[in-house]
C-alpha positions in Angstrom: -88.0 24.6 -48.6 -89.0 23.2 -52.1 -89.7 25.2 -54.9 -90.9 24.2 -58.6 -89.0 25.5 -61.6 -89.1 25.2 -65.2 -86.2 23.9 -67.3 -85.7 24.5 -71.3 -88.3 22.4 -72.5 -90.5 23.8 -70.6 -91.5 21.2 -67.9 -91.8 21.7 -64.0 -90.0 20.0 -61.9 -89.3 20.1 -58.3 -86.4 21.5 -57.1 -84.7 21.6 -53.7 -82.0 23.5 -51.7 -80.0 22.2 -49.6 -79.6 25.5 -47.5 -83.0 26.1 -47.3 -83.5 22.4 -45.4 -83.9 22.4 -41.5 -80.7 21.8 -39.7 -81.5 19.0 -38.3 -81.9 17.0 -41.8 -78.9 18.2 -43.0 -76.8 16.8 -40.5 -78.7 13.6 -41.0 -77.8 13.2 -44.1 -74.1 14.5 -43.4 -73.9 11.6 -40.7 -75.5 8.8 -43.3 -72.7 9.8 -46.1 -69.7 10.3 -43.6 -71.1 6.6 -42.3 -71.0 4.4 -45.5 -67.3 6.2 -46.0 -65.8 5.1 -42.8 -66.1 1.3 -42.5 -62.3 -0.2 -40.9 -60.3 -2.4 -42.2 -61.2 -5.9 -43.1 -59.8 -9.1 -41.8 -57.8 -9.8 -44.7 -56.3 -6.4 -44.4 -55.2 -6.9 -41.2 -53.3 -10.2 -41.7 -51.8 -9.2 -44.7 -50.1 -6.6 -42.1 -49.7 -9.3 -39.2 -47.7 -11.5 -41.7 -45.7 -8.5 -42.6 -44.8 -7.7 -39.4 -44.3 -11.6 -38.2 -41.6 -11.8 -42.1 -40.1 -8.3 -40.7 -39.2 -10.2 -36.9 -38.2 -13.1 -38.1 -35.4 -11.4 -40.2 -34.8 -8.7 -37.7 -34.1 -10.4 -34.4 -31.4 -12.9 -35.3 -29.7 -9.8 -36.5 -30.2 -8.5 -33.0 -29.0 -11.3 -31.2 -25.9 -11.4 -32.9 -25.2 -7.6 -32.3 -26.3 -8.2 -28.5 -23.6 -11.0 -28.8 -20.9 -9.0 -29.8 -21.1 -6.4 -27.7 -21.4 -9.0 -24.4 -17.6 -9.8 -25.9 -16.5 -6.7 -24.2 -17.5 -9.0 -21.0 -15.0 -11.3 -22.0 -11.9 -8.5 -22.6 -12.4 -6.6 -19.7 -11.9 -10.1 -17.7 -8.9 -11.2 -19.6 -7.4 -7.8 -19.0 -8.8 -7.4 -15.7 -6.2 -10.6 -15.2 -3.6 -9.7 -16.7 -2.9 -6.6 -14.9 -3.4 -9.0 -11.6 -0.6 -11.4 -13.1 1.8 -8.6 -13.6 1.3 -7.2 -10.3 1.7 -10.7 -8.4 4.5 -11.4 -10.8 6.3 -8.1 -9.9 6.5 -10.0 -6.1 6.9 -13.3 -7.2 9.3 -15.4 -9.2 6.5 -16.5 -11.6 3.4 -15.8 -12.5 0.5 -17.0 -10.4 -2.5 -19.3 -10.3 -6.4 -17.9 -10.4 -6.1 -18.7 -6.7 -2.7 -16.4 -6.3 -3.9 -13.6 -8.0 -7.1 -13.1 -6.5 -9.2 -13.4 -10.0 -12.7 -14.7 -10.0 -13.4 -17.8 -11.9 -16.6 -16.1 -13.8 -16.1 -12.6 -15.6 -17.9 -9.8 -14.2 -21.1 -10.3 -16.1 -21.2 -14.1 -15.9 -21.4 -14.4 -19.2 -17.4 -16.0 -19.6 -15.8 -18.2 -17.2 -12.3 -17.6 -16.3 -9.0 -20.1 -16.7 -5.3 -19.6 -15.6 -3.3 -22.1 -17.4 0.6 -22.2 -18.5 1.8 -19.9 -15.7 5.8 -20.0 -15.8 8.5 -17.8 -14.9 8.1 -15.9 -18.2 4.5 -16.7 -19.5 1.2 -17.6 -19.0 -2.4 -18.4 -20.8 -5.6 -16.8 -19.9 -8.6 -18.3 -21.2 -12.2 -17.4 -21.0 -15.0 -19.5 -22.1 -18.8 -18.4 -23.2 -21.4 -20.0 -21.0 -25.1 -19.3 -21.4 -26.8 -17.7 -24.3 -23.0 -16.4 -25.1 -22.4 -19.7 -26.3 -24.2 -19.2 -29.4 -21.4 -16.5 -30.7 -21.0 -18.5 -33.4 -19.4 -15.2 -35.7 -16.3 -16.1 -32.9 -14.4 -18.0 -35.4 -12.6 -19.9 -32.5 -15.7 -21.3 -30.9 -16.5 -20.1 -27.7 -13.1 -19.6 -26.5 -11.1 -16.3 -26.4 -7.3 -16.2 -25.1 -4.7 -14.1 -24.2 -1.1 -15.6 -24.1 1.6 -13.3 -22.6 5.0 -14.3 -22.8 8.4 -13.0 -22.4 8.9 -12.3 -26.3 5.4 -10.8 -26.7 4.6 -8.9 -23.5 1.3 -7.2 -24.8 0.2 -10.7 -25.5 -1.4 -12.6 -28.7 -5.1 -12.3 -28.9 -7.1 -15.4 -30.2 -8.7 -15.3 -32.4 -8.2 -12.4 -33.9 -12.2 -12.0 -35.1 -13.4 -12.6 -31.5 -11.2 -9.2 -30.6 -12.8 -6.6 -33.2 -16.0 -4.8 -31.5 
């Protein structure tokens, strides 16, 4: 509905009220407004975020693999120890300490991530090795390479751990 009304100085004019309109024009104009306001996002926008996320990765997932790499280490001691406790039963039997092929072991550890060495075996000692294969091999925060040993002798039953890095989870 439009109505005239005069101001201060005394001049008509038209006025209009937006309640008084029909619905349906309303809502037209509602829909024209809320229209203009809502356009997206624009292309640059969105690669600013793609590079963000791309800068984000390529820091974050080295820092993964290494952590994935660690852990996997626990492939690595449970095999060494796994041995051990076979040496020390064949030895309780036997004179010395046996082969990989006495013992029973398994040349790869359980995972497959390490393979498995006998080496040294004497009356009183012996030298178990396991060696990274695979993506393991790229533990490179091992400081002794892709090696880990456990030497168990006479004079140090529990055994020396090398190196001592590769041994801290």
């Amino acid at each position: 509905m439009m109505r005239y009304r005069n101001n201060e100085f005394g001049i008509t004019s038209l006025a209009m009220n937006i309640k008084d309109e029909e619905p349906e024009m309303v809502s037209r104009k509602l829909d024209q407004r809320s229209h203009i306001a809502n356009r997206g996002f624009t292309l640059i926008e969105v690669m600013i975020v793609l590079a963000i996320i791309a800068i984000l990765a390529a820091v974050a997932y080295p820092s993964y693999q290494d952590q994935i790499r660690t852990a996997r280490r626990s492939d690595a001691m449970d095999a060494l120890l796994t041995l051990q406790n076979l040496q020390e039963k064949w030895r309780a039997n036997n004179t010395t300490y046996g082969t990989l092929g006495d013992i029973g072991g398994s040349v790869n550890s359980v995972d497959g991530r390490y393979t498995v060495a006998v080496t040294g075996n004497t009356a009183t000692a012996y030298i178990l090795t396991v060696t990274a294969v695979g993506d393991q091999a790229n533990d490179y925060s091992c400081a002794g390479g892709n090696n880990m040993t456990l030497t168990i002798s006479a004079g140090n039953p529990r055994g020396v751990k090398a190196p001592a890095t590769c041994w801290r989870n």
